[in-house]
PQR file with spaces between the fields and no chain letter, atoms N, CA, C, O and H, PARSE charges and radii, in Angstrom:
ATOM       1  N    UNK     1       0.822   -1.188    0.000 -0.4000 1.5000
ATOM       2  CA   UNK     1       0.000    0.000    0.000 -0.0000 2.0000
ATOM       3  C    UNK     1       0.868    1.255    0.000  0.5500 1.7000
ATOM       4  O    UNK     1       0.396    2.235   -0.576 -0.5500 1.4000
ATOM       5  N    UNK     2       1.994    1.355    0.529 -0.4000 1.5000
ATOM       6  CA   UNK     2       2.635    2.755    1.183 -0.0000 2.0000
ATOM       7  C    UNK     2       3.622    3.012   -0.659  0.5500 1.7000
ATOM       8  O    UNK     2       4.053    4.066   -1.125 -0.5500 1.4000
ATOM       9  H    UNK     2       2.378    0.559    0.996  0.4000 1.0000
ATOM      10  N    UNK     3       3.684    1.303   -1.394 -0.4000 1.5000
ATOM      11  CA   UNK     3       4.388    1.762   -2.334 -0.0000 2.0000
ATOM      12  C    UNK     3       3.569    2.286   -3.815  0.5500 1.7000
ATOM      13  O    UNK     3       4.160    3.083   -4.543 -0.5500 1.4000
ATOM      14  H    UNK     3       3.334    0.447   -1.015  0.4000 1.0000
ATOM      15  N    UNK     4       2.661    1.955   -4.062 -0.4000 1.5000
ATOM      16  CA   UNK     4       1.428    3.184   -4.267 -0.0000 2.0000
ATOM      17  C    UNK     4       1.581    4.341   -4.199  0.5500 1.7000
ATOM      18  O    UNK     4       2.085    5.094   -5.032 -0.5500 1.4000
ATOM      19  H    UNK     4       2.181    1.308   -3.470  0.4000 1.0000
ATOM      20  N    UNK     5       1.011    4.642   -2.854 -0.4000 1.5000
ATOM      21  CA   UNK     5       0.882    5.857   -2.465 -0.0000 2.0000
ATOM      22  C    UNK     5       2.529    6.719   -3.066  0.5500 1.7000
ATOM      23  O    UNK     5       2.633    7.870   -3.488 -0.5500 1.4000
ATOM      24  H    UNK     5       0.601    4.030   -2.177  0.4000 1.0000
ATOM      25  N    UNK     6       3.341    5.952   -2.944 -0.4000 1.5000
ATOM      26  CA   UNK     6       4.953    6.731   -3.552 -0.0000 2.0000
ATOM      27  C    UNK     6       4.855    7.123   -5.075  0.5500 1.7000
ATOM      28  O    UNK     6       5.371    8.122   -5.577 -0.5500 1.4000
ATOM      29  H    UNK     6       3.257    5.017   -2.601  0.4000 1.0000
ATOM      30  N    UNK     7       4.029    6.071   -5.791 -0.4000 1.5000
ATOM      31  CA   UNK     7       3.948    6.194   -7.372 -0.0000 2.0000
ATOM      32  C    UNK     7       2.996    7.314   -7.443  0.5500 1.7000
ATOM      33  O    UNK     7       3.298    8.138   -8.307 -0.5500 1.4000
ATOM      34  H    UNK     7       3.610    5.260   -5.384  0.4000 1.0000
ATOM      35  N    UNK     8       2.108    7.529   -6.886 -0.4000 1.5000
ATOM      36  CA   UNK     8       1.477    8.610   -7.288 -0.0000 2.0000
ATOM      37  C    UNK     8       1.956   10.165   -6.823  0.5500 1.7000
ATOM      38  O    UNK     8       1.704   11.130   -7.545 -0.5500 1.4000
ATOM      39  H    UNK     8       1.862    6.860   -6.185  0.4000 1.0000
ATOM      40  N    UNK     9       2.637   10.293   -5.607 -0.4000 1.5000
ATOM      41  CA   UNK     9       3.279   11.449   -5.230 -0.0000 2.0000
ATOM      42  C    UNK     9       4.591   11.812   -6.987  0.5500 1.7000
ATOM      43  O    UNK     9       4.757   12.863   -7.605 -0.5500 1.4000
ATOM      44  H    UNK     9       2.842    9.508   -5.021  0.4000 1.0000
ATOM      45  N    UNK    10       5.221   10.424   -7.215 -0.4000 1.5000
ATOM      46  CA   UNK    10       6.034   10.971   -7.635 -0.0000 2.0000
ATOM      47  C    UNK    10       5.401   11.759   -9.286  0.5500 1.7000
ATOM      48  O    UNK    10       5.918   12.770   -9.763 -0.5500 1.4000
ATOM      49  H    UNK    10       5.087    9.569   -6.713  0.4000 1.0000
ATOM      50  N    UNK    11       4.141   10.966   -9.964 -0.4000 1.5000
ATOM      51  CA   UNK    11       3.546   11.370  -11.142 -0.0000 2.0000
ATOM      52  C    UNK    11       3.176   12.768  -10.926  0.5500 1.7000
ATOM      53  O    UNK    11       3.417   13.565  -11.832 -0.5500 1.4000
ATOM      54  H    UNK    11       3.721   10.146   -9.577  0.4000 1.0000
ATOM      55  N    UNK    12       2.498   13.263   -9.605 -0.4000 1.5000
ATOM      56  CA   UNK    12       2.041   14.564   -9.267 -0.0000 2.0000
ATOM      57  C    UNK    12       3.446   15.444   -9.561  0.5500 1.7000
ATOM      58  O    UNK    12       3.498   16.507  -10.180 -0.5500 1.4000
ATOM      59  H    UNK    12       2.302   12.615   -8.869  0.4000 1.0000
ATOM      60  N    UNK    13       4.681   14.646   -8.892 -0.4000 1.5000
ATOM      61  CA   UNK    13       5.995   15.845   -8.811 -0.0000 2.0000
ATOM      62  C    UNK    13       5.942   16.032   -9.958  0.5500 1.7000
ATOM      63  O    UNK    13       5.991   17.204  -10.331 -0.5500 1.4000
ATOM      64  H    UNK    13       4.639   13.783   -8.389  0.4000 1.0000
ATOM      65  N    UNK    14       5.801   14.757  -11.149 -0.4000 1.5000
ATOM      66  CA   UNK    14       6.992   15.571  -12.430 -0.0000 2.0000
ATOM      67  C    UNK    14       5.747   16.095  -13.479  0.5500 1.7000
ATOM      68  O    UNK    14       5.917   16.645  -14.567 -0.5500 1.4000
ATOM      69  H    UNK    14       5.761   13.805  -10.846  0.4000 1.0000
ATOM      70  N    UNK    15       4.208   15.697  -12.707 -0.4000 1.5000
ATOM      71  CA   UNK    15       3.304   17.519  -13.405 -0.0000 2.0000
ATOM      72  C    UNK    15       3.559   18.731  -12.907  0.5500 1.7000
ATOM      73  O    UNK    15       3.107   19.751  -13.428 -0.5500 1.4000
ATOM      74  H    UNK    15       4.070   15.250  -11.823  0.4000 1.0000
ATOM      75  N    UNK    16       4.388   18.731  -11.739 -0.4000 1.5000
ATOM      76  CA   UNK    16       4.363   20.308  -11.507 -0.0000 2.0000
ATOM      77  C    UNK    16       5.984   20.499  -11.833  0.5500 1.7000
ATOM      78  O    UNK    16       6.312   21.676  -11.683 -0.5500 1.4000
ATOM      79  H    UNK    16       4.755   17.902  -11.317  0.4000 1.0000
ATOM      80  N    UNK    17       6.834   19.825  -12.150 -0.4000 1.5000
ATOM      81  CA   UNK    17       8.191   20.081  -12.602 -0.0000 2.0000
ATOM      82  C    UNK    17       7.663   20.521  -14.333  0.5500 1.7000
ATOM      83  O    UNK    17       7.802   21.637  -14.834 -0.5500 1.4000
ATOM      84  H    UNK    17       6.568   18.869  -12.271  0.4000 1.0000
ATOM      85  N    UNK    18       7.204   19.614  -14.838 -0.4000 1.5000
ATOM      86  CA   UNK    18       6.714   19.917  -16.069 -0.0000 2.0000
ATOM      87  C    UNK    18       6.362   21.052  -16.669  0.5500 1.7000
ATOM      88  O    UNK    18       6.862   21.484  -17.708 -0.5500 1.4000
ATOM      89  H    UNK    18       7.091   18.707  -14.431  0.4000 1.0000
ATOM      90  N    UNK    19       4.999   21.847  -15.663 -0.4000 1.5000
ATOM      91  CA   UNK    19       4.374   23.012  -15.589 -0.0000 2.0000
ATOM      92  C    UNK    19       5.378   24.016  -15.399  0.5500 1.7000
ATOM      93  O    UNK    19       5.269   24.983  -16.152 -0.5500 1.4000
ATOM      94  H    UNK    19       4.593   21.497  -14.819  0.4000 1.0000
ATOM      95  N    UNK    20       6.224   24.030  -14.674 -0.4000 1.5000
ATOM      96  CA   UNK    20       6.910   24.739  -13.934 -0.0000 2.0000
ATOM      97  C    UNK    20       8.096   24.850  -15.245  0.5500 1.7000
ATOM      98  O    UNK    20       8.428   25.936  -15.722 -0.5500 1.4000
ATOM      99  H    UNK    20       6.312   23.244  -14.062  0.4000 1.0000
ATOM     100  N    UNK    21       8.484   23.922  -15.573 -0.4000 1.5000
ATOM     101  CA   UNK    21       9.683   24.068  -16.991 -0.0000 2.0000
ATOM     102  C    UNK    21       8.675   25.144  -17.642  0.5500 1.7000
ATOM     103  O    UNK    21       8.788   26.355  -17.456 -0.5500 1.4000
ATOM     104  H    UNK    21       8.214   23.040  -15.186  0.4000 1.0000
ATOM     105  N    UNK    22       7.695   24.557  -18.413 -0.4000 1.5000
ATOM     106  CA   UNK    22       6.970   25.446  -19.172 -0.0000 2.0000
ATOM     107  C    UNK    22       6.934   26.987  -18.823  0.5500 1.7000
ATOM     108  O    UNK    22       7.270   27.829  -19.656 -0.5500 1.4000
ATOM     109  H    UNK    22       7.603   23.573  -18.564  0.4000 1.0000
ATOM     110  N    UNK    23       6.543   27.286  -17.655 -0.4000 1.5000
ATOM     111  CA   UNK    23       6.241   28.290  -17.223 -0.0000 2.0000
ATOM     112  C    UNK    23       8.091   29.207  -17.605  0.5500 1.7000
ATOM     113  O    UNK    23       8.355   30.259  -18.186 -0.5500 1.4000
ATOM     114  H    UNK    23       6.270   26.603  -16.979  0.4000 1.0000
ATOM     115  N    UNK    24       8.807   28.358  -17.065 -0.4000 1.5000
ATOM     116  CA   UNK    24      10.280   29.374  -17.142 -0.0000 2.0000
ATOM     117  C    UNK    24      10.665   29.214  -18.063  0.5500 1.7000
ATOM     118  O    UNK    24      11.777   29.732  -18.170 -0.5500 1.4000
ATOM     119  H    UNK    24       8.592   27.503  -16.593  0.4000 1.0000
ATOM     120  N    UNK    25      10.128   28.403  -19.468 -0.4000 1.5000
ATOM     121  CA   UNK    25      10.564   28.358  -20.495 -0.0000 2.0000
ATOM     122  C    UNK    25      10.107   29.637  -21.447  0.5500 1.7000
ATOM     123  O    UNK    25      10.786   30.153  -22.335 -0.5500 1.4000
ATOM     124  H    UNK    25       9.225   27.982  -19.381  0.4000 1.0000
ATOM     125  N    UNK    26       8.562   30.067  -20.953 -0.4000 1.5000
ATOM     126  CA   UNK    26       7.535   30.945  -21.433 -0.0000 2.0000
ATOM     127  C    UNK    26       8.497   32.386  -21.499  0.5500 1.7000
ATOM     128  O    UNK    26       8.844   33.094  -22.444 -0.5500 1.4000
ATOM     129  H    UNK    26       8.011   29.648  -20.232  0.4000 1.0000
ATOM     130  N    UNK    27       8.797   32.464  -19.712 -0.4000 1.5000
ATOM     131  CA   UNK    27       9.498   33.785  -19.718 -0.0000 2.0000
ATOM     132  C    UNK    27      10.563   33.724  -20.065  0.5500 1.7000
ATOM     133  O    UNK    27      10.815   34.859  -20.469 -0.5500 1.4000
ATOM     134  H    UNK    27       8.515   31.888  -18.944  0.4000 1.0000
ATOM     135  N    UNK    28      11.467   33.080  -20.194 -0.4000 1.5000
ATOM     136  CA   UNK    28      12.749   32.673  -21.079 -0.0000 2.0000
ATOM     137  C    UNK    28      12.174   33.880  -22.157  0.5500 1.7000
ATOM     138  O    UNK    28      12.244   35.104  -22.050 -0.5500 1.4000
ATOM     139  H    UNK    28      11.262   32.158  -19.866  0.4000 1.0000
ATOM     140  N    UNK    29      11.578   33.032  -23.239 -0.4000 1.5000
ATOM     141  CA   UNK    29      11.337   33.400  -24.359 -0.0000 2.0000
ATOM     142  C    UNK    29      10.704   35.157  -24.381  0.5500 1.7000
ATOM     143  O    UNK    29      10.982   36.002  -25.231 -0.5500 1.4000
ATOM     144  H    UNK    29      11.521   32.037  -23.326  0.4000 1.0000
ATOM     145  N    UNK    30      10.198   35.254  -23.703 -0.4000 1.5000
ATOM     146  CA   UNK    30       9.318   36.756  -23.302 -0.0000 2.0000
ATOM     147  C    UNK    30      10.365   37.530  -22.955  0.5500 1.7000
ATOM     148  O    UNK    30      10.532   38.474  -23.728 -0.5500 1.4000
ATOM     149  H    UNK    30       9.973   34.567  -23.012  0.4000 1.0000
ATOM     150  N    UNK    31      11.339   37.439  -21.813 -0.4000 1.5000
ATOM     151  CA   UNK    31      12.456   38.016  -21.579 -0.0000 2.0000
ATOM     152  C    UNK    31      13.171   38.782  -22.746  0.5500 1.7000
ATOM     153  O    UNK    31      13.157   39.982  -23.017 -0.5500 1.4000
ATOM     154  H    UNK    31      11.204   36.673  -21.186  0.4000 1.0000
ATOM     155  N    UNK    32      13.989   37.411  -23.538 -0.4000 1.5000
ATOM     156  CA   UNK    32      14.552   37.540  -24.472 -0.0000 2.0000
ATOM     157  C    UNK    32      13.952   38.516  -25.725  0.5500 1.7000
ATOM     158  O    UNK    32      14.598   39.448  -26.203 -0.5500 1.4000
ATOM     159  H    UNK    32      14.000   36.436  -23.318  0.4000 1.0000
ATOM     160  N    UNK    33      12.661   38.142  -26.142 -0.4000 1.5000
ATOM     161  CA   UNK    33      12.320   39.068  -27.255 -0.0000 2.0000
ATOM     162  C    UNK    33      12.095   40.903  -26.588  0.5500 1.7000
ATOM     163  O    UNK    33      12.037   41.928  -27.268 -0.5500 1.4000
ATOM     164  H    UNK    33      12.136   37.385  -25.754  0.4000 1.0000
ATOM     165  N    UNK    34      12.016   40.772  -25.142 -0.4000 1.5000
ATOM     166  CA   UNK    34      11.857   42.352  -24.823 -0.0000 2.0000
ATOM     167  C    UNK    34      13.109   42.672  -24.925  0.5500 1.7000
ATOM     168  O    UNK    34      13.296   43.597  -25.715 -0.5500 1.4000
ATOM     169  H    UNK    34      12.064   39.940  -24.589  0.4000 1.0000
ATOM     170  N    UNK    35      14.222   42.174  -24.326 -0.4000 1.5000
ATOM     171  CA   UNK    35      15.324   42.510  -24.421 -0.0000 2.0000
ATOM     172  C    UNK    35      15.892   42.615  -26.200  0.5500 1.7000
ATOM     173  O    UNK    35      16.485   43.636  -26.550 -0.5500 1.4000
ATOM     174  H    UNK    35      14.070   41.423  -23.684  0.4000 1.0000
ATOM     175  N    UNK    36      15.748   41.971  -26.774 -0.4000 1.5000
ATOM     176  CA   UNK    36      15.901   42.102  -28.332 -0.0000 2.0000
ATOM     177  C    UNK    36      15.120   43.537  -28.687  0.5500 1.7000
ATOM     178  O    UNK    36      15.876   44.351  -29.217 -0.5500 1.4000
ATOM     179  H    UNK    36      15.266   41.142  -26.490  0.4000 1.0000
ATOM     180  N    UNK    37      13.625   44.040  -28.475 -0.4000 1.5000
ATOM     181  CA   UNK    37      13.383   45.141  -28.812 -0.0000 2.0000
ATOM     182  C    UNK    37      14.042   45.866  -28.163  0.5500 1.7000
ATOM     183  O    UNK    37      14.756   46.473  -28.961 -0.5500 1.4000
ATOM     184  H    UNK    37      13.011   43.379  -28.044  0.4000 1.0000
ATOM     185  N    UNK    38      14.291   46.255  -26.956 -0.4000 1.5000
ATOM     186  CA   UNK    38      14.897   47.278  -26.319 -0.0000 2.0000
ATOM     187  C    UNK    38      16.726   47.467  -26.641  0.5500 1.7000
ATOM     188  O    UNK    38      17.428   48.395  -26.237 -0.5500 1.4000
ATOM     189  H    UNK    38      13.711   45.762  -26.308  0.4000 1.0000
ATOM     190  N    UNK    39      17.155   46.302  -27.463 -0.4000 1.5000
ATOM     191  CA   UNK    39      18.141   46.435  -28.056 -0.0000 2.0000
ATOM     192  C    UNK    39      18.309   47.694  -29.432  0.5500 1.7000
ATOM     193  O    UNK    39      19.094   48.622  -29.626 -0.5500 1.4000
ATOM     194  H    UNK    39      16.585   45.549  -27.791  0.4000 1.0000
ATOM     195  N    UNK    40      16.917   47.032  -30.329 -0.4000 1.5000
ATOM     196  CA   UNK    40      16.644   47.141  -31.576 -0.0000 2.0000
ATOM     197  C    UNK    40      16.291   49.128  -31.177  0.5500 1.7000
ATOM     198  O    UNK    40      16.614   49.913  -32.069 -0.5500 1.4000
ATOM     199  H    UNK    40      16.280   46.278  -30.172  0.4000 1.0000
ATOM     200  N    UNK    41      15.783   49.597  -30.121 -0.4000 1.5000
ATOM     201  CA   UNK    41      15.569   50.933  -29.994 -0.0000 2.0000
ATOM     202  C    UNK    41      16.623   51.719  -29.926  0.5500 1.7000
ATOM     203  O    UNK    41      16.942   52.735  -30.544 -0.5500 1.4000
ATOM     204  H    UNK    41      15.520   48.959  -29.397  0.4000 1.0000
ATOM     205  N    UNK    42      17.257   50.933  -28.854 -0.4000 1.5000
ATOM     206  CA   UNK    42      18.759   51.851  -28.685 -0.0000 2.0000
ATOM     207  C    UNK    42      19.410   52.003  -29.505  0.5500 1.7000
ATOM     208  O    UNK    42      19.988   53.087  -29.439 -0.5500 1.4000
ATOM     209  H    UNK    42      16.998   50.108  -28.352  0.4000 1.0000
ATOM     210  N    UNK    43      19.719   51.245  -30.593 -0.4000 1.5000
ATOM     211  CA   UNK    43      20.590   51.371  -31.611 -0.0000 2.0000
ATOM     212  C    UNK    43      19.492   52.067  -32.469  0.5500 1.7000
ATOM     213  O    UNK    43      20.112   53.066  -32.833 -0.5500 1.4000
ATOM     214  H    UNK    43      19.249   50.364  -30.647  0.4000 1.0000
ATOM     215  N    UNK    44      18.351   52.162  -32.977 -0.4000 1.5000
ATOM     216  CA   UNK    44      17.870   53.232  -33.644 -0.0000 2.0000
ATOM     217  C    UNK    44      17.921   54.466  -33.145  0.5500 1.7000
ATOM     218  O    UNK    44      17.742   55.382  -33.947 -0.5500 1.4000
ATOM     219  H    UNK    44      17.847   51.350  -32.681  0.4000 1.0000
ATOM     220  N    UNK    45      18.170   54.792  -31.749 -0.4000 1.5000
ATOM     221  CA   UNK    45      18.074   56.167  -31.267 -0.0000 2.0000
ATOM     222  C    UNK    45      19.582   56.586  -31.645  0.5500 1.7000
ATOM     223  O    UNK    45      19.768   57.528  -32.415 -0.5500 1.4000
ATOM     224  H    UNK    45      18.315   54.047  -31.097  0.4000 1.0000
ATOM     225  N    UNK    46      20.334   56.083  -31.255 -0.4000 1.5000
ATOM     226  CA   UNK    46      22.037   56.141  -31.055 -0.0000 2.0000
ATOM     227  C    UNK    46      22.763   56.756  -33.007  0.5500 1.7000
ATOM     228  O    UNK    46      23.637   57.553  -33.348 -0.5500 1.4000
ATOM     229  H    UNK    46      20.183   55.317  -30.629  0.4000 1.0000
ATOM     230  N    UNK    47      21.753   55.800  -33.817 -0.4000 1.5000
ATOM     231  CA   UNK    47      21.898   55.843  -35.328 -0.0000 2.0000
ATOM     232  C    UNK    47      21.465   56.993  -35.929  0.5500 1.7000
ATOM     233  O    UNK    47      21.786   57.339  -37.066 -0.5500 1.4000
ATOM     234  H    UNK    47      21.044   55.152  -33.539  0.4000 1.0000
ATOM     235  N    UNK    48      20.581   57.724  -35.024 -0.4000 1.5000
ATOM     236  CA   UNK    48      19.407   58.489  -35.568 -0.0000 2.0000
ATOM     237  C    UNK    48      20.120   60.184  -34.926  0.5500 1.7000
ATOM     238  O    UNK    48      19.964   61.283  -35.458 -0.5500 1.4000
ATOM     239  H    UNK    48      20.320   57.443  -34.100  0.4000 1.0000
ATOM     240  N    UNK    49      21.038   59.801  -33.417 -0.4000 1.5000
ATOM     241  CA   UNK    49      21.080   60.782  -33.131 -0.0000 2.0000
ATOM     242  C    UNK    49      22.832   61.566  -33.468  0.5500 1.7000
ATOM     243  O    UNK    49      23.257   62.703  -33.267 -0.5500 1.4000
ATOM     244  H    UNK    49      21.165   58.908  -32.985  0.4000 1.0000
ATOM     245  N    UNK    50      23.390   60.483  -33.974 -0.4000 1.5000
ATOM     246  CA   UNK    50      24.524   60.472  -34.565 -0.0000 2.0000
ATOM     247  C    UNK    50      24.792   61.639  -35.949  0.5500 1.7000
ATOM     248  O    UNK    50      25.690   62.464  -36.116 -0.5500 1.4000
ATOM     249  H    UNK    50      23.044   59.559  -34.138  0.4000 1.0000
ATOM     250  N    UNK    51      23.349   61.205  -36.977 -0.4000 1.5000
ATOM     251  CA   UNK    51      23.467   62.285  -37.649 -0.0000 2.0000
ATOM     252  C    UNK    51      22.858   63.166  -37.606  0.5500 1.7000
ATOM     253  O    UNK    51      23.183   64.209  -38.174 -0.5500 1.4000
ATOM     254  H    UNK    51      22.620   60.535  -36.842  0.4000 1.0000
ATOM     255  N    UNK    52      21.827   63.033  -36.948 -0.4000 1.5000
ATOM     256  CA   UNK    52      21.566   65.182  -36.462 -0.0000 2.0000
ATOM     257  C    UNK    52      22.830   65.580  -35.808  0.5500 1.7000
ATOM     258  O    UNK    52      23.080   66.751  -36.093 -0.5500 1.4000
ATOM     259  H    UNK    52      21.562   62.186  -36.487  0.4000 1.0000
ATOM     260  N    UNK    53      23.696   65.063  -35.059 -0.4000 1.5000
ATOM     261  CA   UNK    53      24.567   65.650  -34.729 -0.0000 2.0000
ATOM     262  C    UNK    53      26.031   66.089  -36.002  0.5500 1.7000
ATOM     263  O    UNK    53      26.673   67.135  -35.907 -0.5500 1.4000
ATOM     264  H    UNK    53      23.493   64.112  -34.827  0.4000 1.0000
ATOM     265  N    UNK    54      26.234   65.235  -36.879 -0.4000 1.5000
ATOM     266  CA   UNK    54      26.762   65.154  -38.110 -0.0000 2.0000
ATOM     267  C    UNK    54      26.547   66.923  -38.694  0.5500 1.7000
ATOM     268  O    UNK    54      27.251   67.922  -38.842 -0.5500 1.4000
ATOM     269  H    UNK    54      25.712   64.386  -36.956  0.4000 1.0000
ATOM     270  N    UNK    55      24.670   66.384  -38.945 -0.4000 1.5000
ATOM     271  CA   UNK    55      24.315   67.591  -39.819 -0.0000 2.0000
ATOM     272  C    UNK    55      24.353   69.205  -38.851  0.5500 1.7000
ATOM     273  O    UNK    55      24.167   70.305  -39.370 -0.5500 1.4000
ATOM     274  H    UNK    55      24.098   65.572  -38.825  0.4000 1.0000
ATOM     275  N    UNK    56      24.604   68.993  -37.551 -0.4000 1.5000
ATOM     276  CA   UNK    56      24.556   70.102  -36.999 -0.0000 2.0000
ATOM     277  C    UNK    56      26.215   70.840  -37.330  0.5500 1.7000
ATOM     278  O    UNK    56      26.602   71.884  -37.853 -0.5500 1.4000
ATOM     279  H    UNK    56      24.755   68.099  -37.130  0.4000 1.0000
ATOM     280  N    UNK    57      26.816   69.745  -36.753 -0.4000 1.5000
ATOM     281  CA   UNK    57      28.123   70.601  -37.430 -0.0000 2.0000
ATOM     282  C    UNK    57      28.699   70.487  -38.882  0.5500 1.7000
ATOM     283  O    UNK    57      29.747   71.069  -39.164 -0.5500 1.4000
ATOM     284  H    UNK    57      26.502   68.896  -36.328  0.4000 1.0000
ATOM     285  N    UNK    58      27.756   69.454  -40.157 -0.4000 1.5000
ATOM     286  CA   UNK    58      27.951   70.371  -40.530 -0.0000 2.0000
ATOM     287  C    UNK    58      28.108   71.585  -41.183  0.5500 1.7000
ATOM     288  O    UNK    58      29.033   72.129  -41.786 -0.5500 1.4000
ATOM     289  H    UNK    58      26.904   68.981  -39.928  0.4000 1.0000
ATOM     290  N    UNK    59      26.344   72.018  -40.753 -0.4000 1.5000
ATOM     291  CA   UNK    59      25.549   73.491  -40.863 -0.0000 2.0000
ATOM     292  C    UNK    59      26.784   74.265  -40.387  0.5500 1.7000
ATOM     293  O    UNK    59      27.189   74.889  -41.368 -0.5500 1.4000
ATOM     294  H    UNK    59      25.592   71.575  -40.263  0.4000 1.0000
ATOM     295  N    UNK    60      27.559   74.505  -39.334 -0.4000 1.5000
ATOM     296  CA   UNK    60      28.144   75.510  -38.709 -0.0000 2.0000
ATOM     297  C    UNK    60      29.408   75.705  -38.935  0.5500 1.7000
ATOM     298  O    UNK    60      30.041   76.620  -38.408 -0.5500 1.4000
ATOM     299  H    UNK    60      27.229   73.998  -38.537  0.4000 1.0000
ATOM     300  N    UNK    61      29.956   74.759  -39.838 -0.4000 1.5000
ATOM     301  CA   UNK    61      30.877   74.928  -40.444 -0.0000 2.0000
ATOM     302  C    UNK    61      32.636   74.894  -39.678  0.5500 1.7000
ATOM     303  O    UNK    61      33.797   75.135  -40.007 -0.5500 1.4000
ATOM     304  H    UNK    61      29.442   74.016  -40.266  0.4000 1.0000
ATOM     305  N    UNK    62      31.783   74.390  -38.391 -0.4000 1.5000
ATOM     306  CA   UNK    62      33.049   74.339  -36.656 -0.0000 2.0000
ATOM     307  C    UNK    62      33.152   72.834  -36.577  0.5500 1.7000
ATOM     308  O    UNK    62      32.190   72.222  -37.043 -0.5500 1.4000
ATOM     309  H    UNK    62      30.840   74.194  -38.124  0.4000 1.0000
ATOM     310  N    UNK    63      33.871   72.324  -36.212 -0.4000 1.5000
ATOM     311  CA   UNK    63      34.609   71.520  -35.910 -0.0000 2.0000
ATOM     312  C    UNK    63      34.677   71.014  -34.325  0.5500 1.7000
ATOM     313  O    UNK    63      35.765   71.355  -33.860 -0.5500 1.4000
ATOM     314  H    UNK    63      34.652   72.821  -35.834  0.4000 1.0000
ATOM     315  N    UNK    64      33.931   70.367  -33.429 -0.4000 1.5000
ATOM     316  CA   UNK    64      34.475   70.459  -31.763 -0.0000 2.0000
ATOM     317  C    UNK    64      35.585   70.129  -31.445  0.5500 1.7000
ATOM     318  O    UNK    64      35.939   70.204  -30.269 -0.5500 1.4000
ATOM     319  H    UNK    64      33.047   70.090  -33.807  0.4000 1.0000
């Protein structure tokens, strides 16, 4: 009887190990693609602010 009762504790563990992969696999993936956009911004801001600065100097014809 008591070795039963062991087979079923252990089927319950590896549904919630299971669930639980899933679950950190989910944000894995969620993580990663925010971090990929927030990559993909910075380098458009950085690209973007590079040549207004270009074209500011060089409107003014100075040199820093």
């Amino acid at each position: 009887m008591k070795d039963n009762q062991d087979r079923g504790a252990g089927e319950g563990d590896a549904d919630v190990k299971d669930s639980r992969r899933d679950r950190l696999k989910l944000a894995l993936r969620e993580n990663l693609k925010r971090r990929k956009s927030q990559a993909r911004g910075r380098s458009d801001v950085g690209a973007s602010s590079e040549t207004a600065d270009a074209s500011l100097d060089d409107a003014s014809g100075e040199k820093p």
